[in-house]
N, C-alpha and C positions, 0 to 999 in steps of 0.2 A: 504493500500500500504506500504510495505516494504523501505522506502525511502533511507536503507542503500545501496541498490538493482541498485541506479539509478545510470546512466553515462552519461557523454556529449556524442556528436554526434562528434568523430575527426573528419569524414569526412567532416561536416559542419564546423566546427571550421576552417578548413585547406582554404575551398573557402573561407569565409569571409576574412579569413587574404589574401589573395589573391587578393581577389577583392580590398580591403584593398592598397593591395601594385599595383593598378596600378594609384591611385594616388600622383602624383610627382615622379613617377619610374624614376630611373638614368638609361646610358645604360648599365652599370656595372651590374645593378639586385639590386641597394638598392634603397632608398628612399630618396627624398631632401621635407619634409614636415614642412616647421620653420612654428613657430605662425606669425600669421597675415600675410599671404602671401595668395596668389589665393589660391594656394593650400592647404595650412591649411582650408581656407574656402569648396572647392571641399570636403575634409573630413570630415568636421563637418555636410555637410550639407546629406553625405551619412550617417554619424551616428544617425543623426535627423530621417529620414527615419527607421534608424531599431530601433529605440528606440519608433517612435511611432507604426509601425507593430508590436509590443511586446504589446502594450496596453498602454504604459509609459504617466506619465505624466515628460514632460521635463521644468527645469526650468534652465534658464542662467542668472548669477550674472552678477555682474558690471566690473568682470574681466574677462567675457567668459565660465567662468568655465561651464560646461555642468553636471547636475542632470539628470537623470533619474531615476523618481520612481515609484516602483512597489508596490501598498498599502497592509499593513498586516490587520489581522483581528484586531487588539490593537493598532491604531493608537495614543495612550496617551504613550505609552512605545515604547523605544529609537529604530530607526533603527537601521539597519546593513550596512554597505558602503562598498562598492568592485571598483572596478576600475583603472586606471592610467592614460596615457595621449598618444595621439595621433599627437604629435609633434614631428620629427626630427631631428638630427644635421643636418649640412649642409657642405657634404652630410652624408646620416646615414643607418640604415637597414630597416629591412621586424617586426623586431622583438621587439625592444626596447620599452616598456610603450605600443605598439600595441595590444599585446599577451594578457597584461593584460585587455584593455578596451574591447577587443571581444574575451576573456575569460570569463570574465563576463556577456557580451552579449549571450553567448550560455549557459552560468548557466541561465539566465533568459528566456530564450526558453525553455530549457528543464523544469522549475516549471511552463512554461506558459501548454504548450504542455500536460503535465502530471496533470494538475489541483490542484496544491499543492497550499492552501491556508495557506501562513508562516504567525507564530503568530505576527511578527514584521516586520516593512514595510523594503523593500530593495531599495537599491539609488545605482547606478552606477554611475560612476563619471569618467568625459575625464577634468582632470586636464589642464589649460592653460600653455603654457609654460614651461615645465617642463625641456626641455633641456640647456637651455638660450643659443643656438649656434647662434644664431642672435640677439635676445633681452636679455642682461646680467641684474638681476643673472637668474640660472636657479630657480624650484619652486616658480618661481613669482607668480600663481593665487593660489596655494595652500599656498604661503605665507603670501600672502593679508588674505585670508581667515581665518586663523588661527592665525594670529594679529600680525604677525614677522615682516612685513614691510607694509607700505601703501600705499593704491588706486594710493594716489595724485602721492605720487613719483614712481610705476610702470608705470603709467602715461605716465609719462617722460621721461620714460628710452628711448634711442636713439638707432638704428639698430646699427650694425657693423662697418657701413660702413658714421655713424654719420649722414645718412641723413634723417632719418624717424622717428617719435615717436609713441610712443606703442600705445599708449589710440586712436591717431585718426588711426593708421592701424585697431584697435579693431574695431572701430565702421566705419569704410570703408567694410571690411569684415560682417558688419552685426550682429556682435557675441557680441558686447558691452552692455551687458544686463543692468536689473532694480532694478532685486531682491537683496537686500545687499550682499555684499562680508561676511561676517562674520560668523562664525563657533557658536556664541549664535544664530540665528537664527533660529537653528537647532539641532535636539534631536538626538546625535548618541551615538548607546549602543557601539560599534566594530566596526573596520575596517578589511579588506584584501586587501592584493595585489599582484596578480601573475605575474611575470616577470623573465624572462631570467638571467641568472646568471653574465653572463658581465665579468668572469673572468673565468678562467680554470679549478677548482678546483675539480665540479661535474665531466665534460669530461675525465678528467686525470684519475680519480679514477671509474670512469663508475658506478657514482651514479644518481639518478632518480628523488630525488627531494631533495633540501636543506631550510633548517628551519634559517635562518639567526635570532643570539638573538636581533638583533638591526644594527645600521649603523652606522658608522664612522662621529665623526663629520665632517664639512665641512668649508672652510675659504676660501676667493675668495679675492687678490688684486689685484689694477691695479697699475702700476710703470711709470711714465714717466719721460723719459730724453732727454735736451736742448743740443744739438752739436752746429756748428757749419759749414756751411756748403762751401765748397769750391769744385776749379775743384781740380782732384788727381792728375794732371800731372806738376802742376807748387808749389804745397801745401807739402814743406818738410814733414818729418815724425816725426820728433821732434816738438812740440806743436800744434798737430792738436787738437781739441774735437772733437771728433769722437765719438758721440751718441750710431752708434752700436756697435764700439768696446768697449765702455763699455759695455752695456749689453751683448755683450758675454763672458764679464768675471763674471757678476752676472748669467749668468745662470748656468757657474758651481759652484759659491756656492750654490742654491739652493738644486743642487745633493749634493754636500757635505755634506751639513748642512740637508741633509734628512740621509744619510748614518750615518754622527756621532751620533745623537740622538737615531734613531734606533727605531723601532715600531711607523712608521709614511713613508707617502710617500708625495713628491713634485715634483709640476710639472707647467713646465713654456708650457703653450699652446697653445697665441695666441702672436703674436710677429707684429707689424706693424712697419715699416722704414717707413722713408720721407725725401730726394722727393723719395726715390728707384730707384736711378738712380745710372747705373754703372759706370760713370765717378765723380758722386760728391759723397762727403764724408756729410754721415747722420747727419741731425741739430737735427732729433727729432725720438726718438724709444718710442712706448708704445708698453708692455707684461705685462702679467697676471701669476700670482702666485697662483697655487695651493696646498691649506695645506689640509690632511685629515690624522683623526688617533681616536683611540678611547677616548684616553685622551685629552680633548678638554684645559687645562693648558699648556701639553705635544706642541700642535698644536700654540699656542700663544708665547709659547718659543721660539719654533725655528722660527716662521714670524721675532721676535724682534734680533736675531743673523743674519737673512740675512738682516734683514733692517742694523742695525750696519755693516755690511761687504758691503751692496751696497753705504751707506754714504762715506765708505774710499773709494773706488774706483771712485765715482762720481766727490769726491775733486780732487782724485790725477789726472783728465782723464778730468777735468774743464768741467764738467756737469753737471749743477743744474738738482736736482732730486727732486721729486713731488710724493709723494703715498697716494694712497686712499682705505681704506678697505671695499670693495663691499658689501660682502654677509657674515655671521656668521653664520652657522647652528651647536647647538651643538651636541653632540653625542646621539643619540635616542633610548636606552633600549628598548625592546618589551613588551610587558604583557605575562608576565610569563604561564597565563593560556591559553592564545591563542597561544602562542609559541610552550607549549606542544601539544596544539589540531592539530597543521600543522604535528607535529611528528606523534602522535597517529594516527591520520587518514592517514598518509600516509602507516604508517604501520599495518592498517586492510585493507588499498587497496593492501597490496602486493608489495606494490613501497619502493626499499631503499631509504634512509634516512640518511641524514647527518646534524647533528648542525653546526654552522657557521657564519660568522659575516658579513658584506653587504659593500663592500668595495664603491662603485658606492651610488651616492647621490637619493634619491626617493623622492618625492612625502610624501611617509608615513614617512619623517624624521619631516615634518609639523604636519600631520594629528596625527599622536604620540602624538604630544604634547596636544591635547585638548581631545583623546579618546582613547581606549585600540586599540592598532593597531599590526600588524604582517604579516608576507611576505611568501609568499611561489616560491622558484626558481626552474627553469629547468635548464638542459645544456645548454652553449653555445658552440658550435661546435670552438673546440681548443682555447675557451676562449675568442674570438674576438666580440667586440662590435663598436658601432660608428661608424662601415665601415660598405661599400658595403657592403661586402662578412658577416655580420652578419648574421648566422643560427642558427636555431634551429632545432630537429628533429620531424616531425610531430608526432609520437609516443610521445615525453615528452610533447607537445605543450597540447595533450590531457591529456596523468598521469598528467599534473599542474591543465588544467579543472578536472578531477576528486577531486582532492583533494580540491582546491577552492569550487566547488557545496557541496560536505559534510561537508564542515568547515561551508556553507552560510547555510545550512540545520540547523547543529548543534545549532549552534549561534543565527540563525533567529527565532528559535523555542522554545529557552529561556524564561523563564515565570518570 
């Protein structure tokens, strides 16, 4: 058999994601799927299902995380790992981390289907948490696993909305596994990841597939401020503490201080008041700061210039302030030789091709670090991600499977 020869099935590819998206469907047409929710559960448990009608053997760690393995003839020599994650923001799309985990699902039907016995075992992977929009940070089970942060304190991490903790939603939902969280466990030669582009770039230029060299690192704080709170109608305007009128003067330094440095972006995301009441004036604001940039010093500069400019404001505005640095992923180079194989093979399939850097945080900013790792994107329809209206075109959804299945061929068949 000619193995250069073979293709996914778009049409199959399109129903799973489909079928896919009518769990936690919004009425917008995107997807509300956070970890540990019913819902996240409703998904795992259809993954489960096509992971075992593939033959798979599925193993679930101590963080959820979801293995499916498909055994090579040389089980002493290192796997290959494909996959992403199966979580959404809240609320999110059809496409994000989905694309990738039943992208790989249909590479593994099509080697089932066609009797390809790959010299090296293959593992698909539904990463937990990936997006941290309800359980912060995000890449928590891919973090656990790859030794960036621990069990105990993902654990711990609290919902949104402070009133739930991770570890017992995990294991409420059923998905709290046995097998160790850890990345020595386990013999991996290579990774892939196919996923959606998340920014405009491929769309704009009407390119087909993009080879990202690496991702941006990522920095994640939280900021809280002390107001004090009164009614507004008897409360002069001279010496209020007004909680959120500082924070809305620290969130334009943020843009500032992303503008003057330059080759770096920041972004304030999540912003809570209290009580959020229109007639009293805010005692307490928590928001979150986001750094990302490829120079991961570059990204620690400018955090320590908004901190210094939110400290004057806090004094001048009588608001004790409080910061805590969440999450630190640094900047994640690819492996050069799989980098190339995403290029090359996209272009013996006939698909353009664009090099490029991964502005959006993954999964494989983890997995990079303990194994040769690399990505392959499609378009996203005018660039938009994390919303409803996130698409993809069912045409790239497939050119991404094509090129994933000959990278997993390539790779998998390694001696």
């Amino acid at each position: 058999m000619d193995l250069k020869k073979l293709r996914v099935n778009g049409k199959r590819l399109q129903e799973t994601i489909e079928a896919s998206a009518e769990i936690g469907k919004t009425a917008n047409g995107g997807l509300e799927r956070c970890t540990a929710t019913d819902e996240d559960k409703q998904g795992r448990d259809l993954l489960m299902k096509w992971y075992k009608d593939c033959g798979c053997e599925v193993v679930i760690d101590e963080m959820g995380n979801m293995f499916a393995i498909r055994p090579g003839k040389n089980r002493e020599l290192g796997a290959v790992m494909t996959g992403s994650h199966f979580d959404t923001q809240k609320p999110g799309g059809r496409f994000d981390g989905i694309l990738g985990v039943l992208g790989a699902l249909e590479v593994m039907r099509v080697i089932n289907e066609n009797d390809i016995q790959l010299e090296r075992d293959l593992i698909i992977t539904n990463w937990t948490n990936e997006e941290g929009g309800w359980f912060a940070p995000a890449c928590m089970g891919s973090g656990v696993w790859a030794g960036n942060i621990t069990k105990e304190w993902a654990y711990d991490r609290m919902d949104r909305d402070g009133k739930t903790r991770f570890g017992n939603e995990l294991e409420r939902i059923g998905y709290k596994g046995d097998f160790p969280a850890d990345y020595k466990k386990w013999n991996i030669y290579g990774a892939y990841e196919l996923h959606i582009e998340q920014g405009p770039e491929l769309y704009k230029e009407k390119l087909q597939i993009g080879a990202p060299k690496g991702i941006l690192c990522l920095h994640w704080y939280d900021v809280y401020l002390e107001g004090t709170a009164n009614q507004v109608g008897p409360t002069p305007m001279v010496g209020r503490n007004d909680a959120l009128l500082a924070f809305s003067e620290m969130n334009i330094i943020v843009n500032k201080v992303a503008h003057q440095m330059g080759n770096m972006v920041a972004t304030v995301g999540e912003i809570q008041n209290h009580p959020n009441s229109r007639n009293i004036i805010s005692d307490g604001v928590h928001f979150t700061v986001d750094i990302r940039s490829w120079d991961d010093d570059h990204a620690i500069e400018a955090w320590k210039m908004m901190k210094r400019e939110f400290e004057v404001i806090a004094q001048r505005r009588g608001c004790p302030i409080r910061t805590e640095e969440t999450w630190k992923v640094e900047h994640a180079p690819f492996d050069k030789e799989l980098w190339d194989r995403v290029v090359e093979t996209s272009e013996e399939l006939g698909y353009s091709c664009k090099r490029m850097i991964s502005g959006a945080g993954h999964d494989m900013s983890e997995v990079n670090k303990v194994t040769r790792g690399a990505m392959i994107f499609v378009p996203s329809i005018n660039g938009r991600s994390h919303v409803e209206i996130e698409d993809t075109p069912w045409d790239d959804c497939e050119r991404g499977g094509n090129v994933l299945l000959q990278c997993i061929l390539k790779t998998a068949n390694e001696i």
